[in-house]
C-alpha positions in Angstrom: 75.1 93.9 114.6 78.1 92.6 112.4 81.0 94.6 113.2 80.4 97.0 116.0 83.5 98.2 116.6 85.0 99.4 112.9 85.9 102.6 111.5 89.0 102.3 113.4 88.4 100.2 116.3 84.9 100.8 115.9 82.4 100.4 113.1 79.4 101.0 113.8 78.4 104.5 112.3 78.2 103.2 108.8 75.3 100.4 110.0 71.8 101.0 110.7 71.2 101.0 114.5 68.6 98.5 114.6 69.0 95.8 116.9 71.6 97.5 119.1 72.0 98.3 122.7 71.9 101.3 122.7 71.7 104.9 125.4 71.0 108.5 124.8 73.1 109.4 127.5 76.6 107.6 127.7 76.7 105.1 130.6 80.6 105.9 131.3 82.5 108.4 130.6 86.5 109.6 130.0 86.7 109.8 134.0 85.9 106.2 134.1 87.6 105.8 130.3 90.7 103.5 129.8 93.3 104.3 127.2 95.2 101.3 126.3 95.8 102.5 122.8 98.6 105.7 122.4 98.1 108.6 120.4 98.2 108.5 117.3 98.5 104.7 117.2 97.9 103.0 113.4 96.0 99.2 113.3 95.3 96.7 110.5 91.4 95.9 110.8 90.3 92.9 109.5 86.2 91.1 108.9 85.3 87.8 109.8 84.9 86.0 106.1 82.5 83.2 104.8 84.8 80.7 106.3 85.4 81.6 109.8 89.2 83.5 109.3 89.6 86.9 108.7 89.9 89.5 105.4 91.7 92.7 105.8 89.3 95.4 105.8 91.0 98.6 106.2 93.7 100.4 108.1 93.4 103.6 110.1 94.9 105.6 113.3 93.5 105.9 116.8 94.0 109.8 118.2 92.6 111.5 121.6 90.5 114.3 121.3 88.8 115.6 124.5 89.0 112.4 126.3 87.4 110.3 123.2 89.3 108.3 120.9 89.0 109.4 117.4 89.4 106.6 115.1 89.9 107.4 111.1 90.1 104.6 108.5 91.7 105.3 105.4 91.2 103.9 101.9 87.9 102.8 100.2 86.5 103.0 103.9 87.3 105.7 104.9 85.1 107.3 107.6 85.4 108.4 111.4 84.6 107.5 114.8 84.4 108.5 118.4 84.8 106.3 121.3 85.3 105.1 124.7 87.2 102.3 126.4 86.2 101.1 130.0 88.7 98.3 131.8 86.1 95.3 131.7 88.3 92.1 133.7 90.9 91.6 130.6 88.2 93.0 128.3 86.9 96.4 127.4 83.7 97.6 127.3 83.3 100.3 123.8 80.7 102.6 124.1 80.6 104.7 120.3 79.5 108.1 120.6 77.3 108.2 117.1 74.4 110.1 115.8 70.7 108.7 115.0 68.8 109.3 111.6 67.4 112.3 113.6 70.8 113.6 114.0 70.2 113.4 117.9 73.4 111.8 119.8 73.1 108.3 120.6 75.3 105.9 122.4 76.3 102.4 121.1 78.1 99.1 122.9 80.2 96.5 122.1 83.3 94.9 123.8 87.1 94.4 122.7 89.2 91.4 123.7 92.4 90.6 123.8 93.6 87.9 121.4 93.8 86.4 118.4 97.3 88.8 117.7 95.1 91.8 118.6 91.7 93.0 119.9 88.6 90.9 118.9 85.4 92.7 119.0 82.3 91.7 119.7 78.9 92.9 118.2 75.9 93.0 120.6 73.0 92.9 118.6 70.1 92.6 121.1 67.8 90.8 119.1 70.2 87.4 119.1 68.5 87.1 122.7 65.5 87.4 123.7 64.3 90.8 124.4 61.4 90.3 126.6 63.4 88.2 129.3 65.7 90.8 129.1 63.5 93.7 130.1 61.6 90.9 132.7 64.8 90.7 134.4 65.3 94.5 134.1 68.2 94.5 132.4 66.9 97.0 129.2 64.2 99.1 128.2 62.4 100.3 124.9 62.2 103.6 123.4 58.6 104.0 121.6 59.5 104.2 117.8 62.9 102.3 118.6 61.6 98.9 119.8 64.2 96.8 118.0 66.7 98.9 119.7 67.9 97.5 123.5 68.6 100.4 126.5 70.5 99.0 128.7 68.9 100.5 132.2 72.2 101.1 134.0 76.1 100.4 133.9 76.0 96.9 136.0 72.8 96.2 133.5 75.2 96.7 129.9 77.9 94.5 132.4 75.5 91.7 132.4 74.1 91.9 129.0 78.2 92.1 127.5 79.2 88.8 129.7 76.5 87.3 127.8 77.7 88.9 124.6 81.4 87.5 125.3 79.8 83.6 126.5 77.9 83.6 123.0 79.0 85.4 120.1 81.9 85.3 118.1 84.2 87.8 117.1 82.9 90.2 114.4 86.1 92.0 113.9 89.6 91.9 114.7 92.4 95.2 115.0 96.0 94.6 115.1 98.4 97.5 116.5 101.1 98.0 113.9 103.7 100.7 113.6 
């Protein structure tokens, strides 16, 4: 799942959900949230390219709405996205408030990072492991109809399955705060 975290700090609503981890109920919530982005806070957000740097890709702002960030790119990409930040070590856990092709909420998750002269994020796409050993180990569960989709079975579960994320994926995106 290349670039999980767009839009604005999250992309993920203009991709197909296949492959991701995935929840129909969220797993945190803006009790548990962390908000280390201001209101109303603007970032540069750029791909990875064919050669390992990064392209800029758009540039939007980050509001608060109800406890959610709101992230709204502008330009040629423009679209719109809801999500959550949870304090994850020096790392944040994303968890995107989206909608299936059924129109029935869904919950997605990635993770940000510090570095790189901003946040990195990182794409989990649950089929780069191997799905079986993960629900062996009882880490996810399947949906009938959404088998290529990964549900993490609790919060300590998405914790585990993120680490791994971090320990073997590269970036997918990268936002930088500018004013």
């Amino acid at each position: 799942m290349r670039k999980v975290l767009s839009a604005a700090i999250v992309t993920l609503i203009a991709l197909g959900l296949s492959g991701c981890f995935v929840s129909d109920k969220p797993l945190f919530d803006t009790k548990s949230a962390a908000y280390p982005f201001a209101d109303g806070t603007h970032y540069i957000q750029y791909f990875t390219d064919d050669k390992g740097g990064w392209k800029e890709h758009g540039r939007g702002t980050v509001t608060i709405k109800d406890g959610w960030y709101f992230a709204v790119n502008k330009g040629e990409h423009a679209d719109g996205m809801y999500f959550l930040l949870m304090a994850w070590g020096r790392n944040y856990l994303a968890e995107i408030k989206t909608e299936n092709d059924k129109k029935q909420t869904m919950y997605m998750y990635g993770v940000l990072s510090p570095g790189g002269g901003g946040f990195l994020e990182y794409g989990a796409e649950c089929s780069k492991f191997d799905p079986a050993s993960l629900q062996k180990k009882g880490l996810i569960t399947y949906k009938p109809g959404e088998e290529d989709n990964c549900h993490p079975t609790s919060l300590a579960a998405l914790k585990t399955l993120m680490g791994t994320v971090l320990a073997k994926a590269k970036p997918d995106n990268k936002y930088v705060v500018v004013k």
